[in-house]
C-alpha positions as CSV (number, residue, x, y, z in Angstrom):
1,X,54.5,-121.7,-29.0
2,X,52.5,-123.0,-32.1
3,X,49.9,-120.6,-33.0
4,X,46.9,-121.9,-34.8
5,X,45.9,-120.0,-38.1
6,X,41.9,-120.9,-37.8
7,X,41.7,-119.3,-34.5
8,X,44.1,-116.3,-34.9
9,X,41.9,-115.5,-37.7
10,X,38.8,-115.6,-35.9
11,X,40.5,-113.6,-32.7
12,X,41.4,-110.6,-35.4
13,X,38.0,-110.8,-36.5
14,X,36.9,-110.4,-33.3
15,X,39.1,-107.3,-32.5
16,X,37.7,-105.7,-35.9
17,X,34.1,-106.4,-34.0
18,X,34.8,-104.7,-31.0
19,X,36.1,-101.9,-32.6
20,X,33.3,-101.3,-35.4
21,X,31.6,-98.5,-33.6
22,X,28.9,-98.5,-36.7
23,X,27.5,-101.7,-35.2
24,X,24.9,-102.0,-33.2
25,X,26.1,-103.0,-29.8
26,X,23.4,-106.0,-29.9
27,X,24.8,-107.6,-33.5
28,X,28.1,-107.2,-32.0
29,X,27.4,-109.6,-29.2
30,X,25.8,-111.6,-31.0
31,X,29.0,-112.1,-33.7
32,X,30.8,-112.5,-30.5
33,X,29.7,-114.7,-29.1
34,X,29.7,-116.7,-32.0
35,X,33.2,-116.5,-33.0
36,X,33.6,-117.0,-29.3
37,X,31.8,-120.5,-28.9
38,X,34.0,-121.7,-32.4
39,X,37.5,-120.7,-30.7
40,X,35.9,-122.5,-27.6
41,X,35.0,-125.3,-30.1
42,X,38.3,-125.9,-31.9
43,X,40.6,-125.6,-28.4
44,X,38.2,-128.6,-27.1
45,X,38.9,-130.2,-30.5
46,X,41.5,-133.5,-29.1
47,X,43.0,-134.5,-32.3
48,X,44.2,-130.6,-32.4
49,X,45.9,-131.2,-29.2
50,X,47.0,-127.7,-28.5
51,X,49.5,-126.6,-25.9
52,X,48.2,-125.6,-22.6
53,X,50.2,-122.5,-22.9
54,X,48.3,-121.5,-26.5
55,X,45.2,-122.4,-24.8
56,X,46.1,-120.1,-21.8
57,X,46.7,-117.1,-24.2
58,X,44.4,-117.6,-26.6
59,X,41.6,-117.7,-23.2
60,X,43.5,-114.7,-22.1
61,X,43.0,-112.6,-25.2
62,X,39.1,-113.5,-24.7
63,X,39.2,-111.8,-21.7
64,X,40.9,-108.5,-23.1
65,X,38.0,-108.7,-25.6
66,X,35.2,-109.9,-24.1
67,X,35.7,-109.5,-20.2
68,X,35.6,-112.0,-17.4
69,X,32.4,-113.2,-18.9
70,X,34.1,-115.3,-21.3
71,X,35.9,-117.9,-18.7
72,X,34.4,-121.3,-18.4
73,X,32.9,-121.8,-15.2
């Protein structure tokens, strides 16, 4: 499976995020969702063409991080 750098590095961020207890829970949500809508962004990206099974993980990680929540409807 071909991982993609840009969105690895915004997943770590987000796990730094979730773990800074020294930020307020509102600014965290706020970064989240953020970094959230650009994973969201660049996996909808079709010149990237990602595998389905990247896309499945990566999806899968933003629900260890962010709950159920973060599924598309």
């Amino acid at each position: 499976m071909k991982l993609d750098e840009q969105i690895e590095f915004w997943l770590n961020q987000m796990k730094e995020i979730v773990n800074d207890h020294s930020r307020p829970e509102k600014q965290k949500a706020s970064d989240l969702d953020d970094l959230e809508e650009q994973i969201k962004d660049r996996l909808d990206d079709l010149k990237l063409n990602f595998e389905d099974e990247y896309i499945e993980d990566v999806m899968g990680r933003l629900v260890e991080l962010r709950g159920l929540d973060s599924l598309p409807n």
